[in-house]
PATORKOL-646828 format. One line per field, with one value per residue (C-alpha): y, z, x; residue in three letters. Coordinates in Angstrom, 3 decimals. Each point is the difference from the previous one (the first is absolute). Example, Ala and Ser with C-alpha at 12.3 -4.5 7.8 and 13.67 -1.06 7.14 Angstrom:
py = [-4.500,3.440]
pz = [7.800,-0.660]
px = [12.300,1.370]
rest = [ALA,SER]
//
This chain:
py = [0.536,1.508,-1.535,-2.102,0.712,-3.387,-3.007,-3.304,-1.410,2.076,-1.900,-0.022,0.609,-2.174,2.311,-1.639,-0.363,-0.882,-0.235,1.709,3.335,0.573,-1.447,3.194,-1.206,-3.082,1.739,2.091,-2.890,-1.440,2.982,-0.224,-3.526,0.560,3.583,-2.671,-2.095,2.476,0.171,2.879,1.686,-0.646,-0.286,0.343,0.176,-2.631,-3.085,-1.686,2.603,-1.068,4.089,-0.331,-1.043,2.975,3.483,3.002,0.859,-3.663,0.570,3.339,-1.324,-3.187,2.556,2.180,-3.197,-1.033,3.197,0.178,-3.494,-0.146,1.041,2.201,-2.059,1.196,-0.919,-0.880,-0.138,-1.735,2.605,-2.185,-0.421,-0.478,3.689,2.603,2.375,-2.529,-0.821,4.192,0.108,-2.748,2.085,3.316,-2.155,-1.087,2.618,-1.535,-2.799,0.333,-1.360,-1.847,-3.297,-0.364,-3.245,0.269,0.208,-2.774,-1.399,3.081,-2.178,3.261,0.307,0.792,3.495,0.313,-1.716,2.366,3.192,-0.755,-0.510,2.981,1.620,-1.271,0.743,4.131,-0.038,-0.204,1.189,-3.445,-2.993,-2.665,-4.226,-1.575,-3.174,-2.414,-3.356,-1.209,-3.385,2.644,2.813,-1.544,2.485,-0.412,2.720,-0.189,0.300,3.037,1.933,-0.783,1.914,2.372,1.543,-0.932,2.310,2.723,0.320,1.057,-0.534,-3.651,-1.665,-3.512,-3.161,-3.068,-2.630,-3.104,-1.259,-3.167,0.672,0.380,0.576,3.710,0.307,-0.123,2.042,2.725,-0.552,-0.071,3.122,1.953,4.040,0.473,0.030,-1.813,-3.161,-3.330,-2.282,-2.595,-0.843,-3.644,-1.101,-3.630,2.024,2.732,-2.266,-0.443,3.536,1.716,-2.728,1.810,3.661,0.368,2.543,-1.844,-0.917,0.522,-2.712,-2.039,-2.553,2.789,0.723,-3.744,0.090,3.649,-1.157,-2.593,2.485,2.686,-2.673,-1.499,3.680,0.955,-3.195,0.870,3.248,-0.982,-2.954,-2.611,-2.533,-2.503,1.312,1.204,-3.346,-1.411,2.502,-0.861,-3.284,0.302,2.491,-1.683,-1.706,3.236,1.444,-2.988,-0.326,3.915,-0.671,-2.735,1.846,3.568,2.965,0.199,-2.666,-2.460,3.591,0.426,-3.588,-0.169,3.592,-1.806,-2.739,1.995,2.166,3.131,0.362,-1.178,-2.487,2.602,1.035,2.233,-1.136,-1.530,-1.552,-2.050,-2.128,-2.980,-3.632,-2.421,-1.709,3.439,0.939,-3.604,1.149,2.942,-1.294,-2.685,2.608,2.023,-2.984,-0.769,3.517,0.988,-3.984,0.556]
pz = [-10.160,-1.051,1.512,-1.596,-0.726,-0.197,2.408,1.252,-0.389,-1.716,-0.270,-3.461,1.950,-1.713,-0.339,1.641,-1.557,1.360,-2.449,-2.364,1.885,1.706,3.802,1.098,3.972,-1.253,-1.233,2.724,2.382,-2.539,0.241,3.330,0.358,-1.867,2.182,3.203,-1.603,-0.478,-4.301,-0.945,-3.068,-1.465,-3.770,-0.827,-3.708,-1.761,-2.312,3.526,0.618,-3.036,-0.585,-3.679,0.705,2.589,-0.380,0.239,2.682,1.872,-0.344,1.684,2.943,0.163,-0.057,3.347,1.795,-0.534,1.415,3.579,0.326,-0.898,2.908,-1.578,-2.157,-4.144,-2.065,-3.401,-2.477,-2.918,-3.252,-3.032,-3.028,-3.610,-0.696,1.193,-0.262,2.189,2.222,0.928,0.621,2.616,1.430,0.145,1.291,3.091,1.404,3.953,-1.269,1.334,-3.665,-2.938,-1.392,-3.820,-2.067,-2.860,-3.008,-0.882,-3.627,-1.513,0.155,-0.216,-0.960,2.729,-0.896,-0.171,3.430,1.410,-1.537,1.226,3.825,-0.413,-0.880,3.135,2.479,-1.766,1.046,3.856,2.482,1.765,0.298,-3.465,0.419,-3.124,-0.515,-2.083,-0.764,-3.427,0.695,0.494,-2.210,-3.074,0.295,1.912,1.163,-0.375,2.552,-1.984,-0.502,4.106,0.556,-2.479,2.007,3.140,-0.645,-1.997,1.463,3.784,0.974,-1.031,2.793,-0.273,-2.365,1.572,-2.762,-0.368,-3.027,1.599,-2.107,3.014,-2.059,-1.301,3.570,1.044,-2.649,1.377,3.600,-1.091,-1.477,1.289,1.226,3.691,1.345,-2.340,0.922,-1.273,1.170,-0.735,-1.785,0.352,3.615,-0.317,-1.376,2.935,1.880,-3.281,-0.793,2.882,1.073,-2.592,0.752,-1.359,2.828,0.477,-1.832,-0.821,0.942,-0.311,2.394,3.215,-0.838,1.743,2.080,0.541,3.280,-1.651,-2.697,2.257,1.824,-3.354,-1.490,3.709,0.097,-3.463,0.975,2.754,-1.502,2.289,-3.020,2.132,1.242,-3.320,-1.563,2.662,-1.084,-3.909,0.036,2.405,-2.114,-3.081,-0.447,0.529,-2.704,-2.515,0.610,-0.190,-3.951,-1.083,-1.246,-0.868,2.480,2.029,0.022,2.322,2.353,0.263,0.399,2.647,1.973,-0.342,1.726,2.999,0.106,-1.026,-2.928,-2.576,-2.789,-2.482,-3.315,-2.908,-3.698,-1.564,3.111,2.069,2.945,0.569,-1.157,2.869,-0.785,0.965,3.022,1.527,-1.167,1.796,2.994,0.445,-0.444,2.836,1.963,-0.263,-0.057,3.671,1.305,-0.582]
px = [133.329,-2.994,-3.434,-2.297,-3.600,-1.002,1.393,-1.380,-3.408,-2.905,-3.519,-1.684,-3.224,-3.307,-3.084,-3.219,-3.044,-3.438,-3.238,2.123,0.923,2.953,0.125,1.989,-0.053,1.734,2.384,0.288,-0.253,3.514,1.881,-0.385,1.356,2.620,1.213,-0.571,2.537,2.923,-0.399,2.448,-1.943,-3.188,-0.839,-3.479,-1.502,1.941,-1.032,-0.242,-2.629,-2.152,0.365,-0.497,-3.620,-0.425,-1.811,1.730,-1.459,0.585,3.061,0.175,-1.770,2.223,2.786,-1.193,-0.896,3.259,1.129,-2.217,1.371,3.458,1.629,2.182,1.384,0.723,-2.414,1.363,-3.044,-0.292,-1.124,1.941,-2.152,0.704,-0.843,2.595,-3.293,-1.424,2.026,0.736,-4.053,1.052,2.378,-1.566,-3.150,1.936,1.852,-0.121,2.171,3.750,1.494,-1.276,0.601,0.073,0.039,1.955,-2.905,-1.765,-1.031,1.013,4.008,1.449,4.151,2.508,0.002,-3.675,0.058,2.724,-1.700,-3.518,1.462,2.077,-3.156,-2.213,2.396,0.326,-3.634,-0.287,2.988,-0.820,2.311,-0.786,0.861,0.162,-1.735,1.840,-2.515,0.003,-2.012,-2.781,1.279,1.275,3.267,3.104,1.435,4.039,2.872,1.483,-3.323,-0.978,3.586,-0.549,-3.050,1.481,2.721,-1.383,-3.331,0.167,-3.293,-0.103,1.306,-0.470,-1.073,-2.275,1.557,-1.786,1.123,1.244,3.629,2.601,2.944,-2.174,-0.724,2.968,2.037,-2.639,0.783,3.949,0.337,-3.538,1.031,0.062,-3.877,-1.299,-2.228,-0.862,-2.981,-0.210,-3.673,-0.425,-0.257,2.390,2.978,0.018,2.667,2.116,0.088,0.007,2.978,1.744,-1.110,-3.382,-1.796,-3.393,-3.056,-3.878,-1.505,-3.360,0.525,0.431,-3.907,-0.035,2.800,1.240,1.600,2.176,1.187,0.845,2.498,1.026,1.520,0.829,2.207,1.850,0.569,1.977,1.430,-1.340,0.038,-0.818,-3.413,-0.819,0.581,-2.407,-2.260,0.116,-0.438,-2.783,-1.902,1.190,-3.342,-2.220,2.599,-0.616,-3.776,-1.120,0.601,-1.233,-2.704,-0.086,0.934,-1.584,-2.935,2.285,0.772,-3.580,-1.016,2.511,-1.149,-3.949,1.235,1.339,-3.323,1.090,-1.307,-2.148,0.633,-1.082,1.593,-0.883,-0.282,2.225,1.225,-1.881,-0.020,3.042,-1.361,-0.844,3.478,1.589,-1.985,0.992,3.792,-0.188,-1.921,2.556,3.131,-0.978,-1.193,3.824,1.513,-1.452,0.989,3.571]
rest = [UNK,UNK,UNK,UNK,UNK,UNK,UNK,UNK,UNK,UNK,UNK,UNK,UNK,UNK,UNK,UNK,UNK,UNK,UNK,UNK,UNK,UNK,UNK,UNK,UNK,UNK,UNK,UNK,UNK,UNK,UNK,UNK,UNK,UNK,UNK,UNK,UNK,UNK,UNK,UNK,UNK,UNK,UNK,UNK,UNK,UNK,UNK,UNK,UNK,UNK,UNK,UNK,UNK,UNK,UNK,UNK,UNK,UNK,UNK,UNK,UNK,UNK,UNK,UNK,UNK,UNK,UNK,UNK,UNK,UNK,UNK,UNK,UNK,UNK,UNK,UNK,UNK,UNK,UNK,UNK,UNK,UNK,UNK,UNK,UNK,UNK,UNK,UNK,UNK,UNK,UNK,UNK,UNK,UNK,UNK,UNK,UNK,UNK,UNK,UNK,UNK,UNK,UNK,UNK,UNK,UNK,UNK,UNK,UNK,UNK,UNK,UNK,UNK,UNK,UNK,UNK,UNK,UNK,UNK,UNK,UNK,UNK,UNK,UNK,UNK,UNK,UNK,UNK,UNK,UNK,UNK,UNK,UNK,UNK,UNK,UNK,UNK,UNK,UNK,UNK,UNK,UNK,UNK,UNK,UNK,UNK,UNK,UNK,UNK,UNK,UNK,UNK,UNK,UNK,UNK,UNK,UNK,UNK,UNK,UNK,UNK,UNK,UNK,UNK,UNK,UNK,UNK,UNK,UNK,UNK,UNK,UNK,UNK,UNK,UNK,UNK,UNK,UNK,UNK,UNK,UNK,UNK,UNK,UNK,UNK,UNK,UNK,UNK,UNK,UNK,UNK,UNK,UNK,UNK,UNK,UNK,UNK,UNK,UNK,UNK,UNK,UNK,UNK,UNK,UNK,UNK,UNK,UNK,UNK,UNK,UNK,UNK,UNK,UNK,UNK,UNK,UNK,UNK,UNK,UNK,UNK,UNK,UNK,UNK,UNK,UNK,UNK,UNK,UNK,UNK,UNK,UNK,UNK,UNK,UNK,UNK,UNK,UNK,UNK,UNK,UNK,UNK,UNK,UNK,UNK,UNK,UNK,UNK,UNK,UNK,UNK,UNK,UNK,UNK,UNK,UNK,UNK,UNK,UNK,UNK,UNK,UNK,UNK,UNK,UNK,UNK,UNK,UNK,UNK,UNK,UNK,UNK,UNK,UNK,UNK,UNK,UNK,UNK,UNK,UNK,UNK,UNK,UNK,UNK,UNK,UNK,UNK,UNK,UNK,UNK,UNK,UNK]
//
């Protein structure tokens, strides 16, 4: 058996801000809290990140904070855009990341072919590891079982797909007939027991920016098939699952991370801060998530 790149939980790390710059020793000060609690990989730069509303050059410095703090732990940055000219500026802009995470294209609701040819493309650019990112309720494109395979198989440096298109029976067709090596995370945080139940390898999660601890024990417990403490797990953290969308990602995240003091409740434009009626939501779900 070959070894997997990616395995268990990664955190979809939130990107401080404080009187609009970033708050880089809060996120220092969160990488660090999530090393403390045993998190096995680290993704940085994603739409959890607000990084579409970051610099350049905030993003560079994100990136090596990330790095002194990480533990030694694999970065997997997030570079997708809906530019493949864009998205290789990401890349060649980041070069201390470990691997790179890239969404399929967005609003452009490229074919399957355009979709396969543009990732085939990315990953001829760098020598490092790629993870597809498969999330049409953000995207506007799904990309297929057969095309996922396709550059699974074809394209050695791709080495894994974080799906969170919420369809298990494309999930699973990948997981079924995947090559040896070849990972899938799960990308929504209430189906990592479902999938990885049925041999999904982890996820990328929001919720472990709350509860990193939790998330750690929840993949640990799959892994070893110890459904009984991972069903525990679930349905305890089934409420911090539910209630981290119920508005956008990641206003709820953030709302919740305020709450605990370590960071500020502080978004850019477009998004801003949760409503009142989320911030009691959120207070009250880790009121009851740390009784239990």
């Amino acid at each position: 058996m070959t070894e997997k790149k990616f395995q268990l939980c990664g955190t979809a790390l939130l990107t401080p801000f404080k009187g609009e710059a970033v708050d880089y020793e809060a996120f220092a000060a969160t990488v660090d809290r999530q090393v403390e609690a045993g998190i096995h990989f680290l993704v940085p730069l994603g739409t959890t990140g607000e990084t579409p509303c970051l610099t350049t050059a905030e993003k560079q410095q994100v990136l090596a904070v990330a790095r002194e703090h990480a533990g030694g732990r694999k970065l997997l940055a997030g570079v997708g855009t809906n530019s493949l000219a864009g998205t290789l500026e990401n890349i060649a802009s980041l070069p201390e990341a470990d691997a790179y995470l890239v969404v399929v294209p967005y609003y452009n609701k490229p074919t399957q072919e355009g979709i396969y040819r543009y990732f085939k493309a990315v990953a001829a650019s760098t020598p490092k590891d790629i993870v597809i990112y498969n999330v049409p309720g953000r995207t506007g494109s799904n990309i297929a079982a057969d095309t996922t395979l396709r550059l699974a198989r074809e394209v050695p440096n791709i080495v894994a797909v974080k799906e969170a298109s919420g369809n298990y029976a494309q999930i699973s067709t990948i997981i079924r007939n995947r090559p040896d090596g070849f990972s899938v995370l799960s990308g929504n945080d209430d189906e990592t027991l479902s999938l990885m139940a049925t041999g999904a390898d982890g996820v990328i999660s929001v919720a472990s920016n709350i509860a990193p601890a939790e998330m750690v024990q929840l993949t640990e417990a799959l892994a070893f098939d110890d459904m009984a403490t991972a069903r525990r797990l679930h349905y305890r953290l089934m409420p911090l699952f539910k209630n981290c969308f119920i508005e956008s990602n990641p206003i709820p995240a953030k709302c919740a991370m305020a709450l605990l003091g370590l960071m500020e409740n502080e978004l850019r434009l477009p998004l801003v801060p949760a409503t009142a009626a989320t911030e009691a939501i959120m207070k009250q779900t880790l009121d009851e998530l740390w009784q239990k």
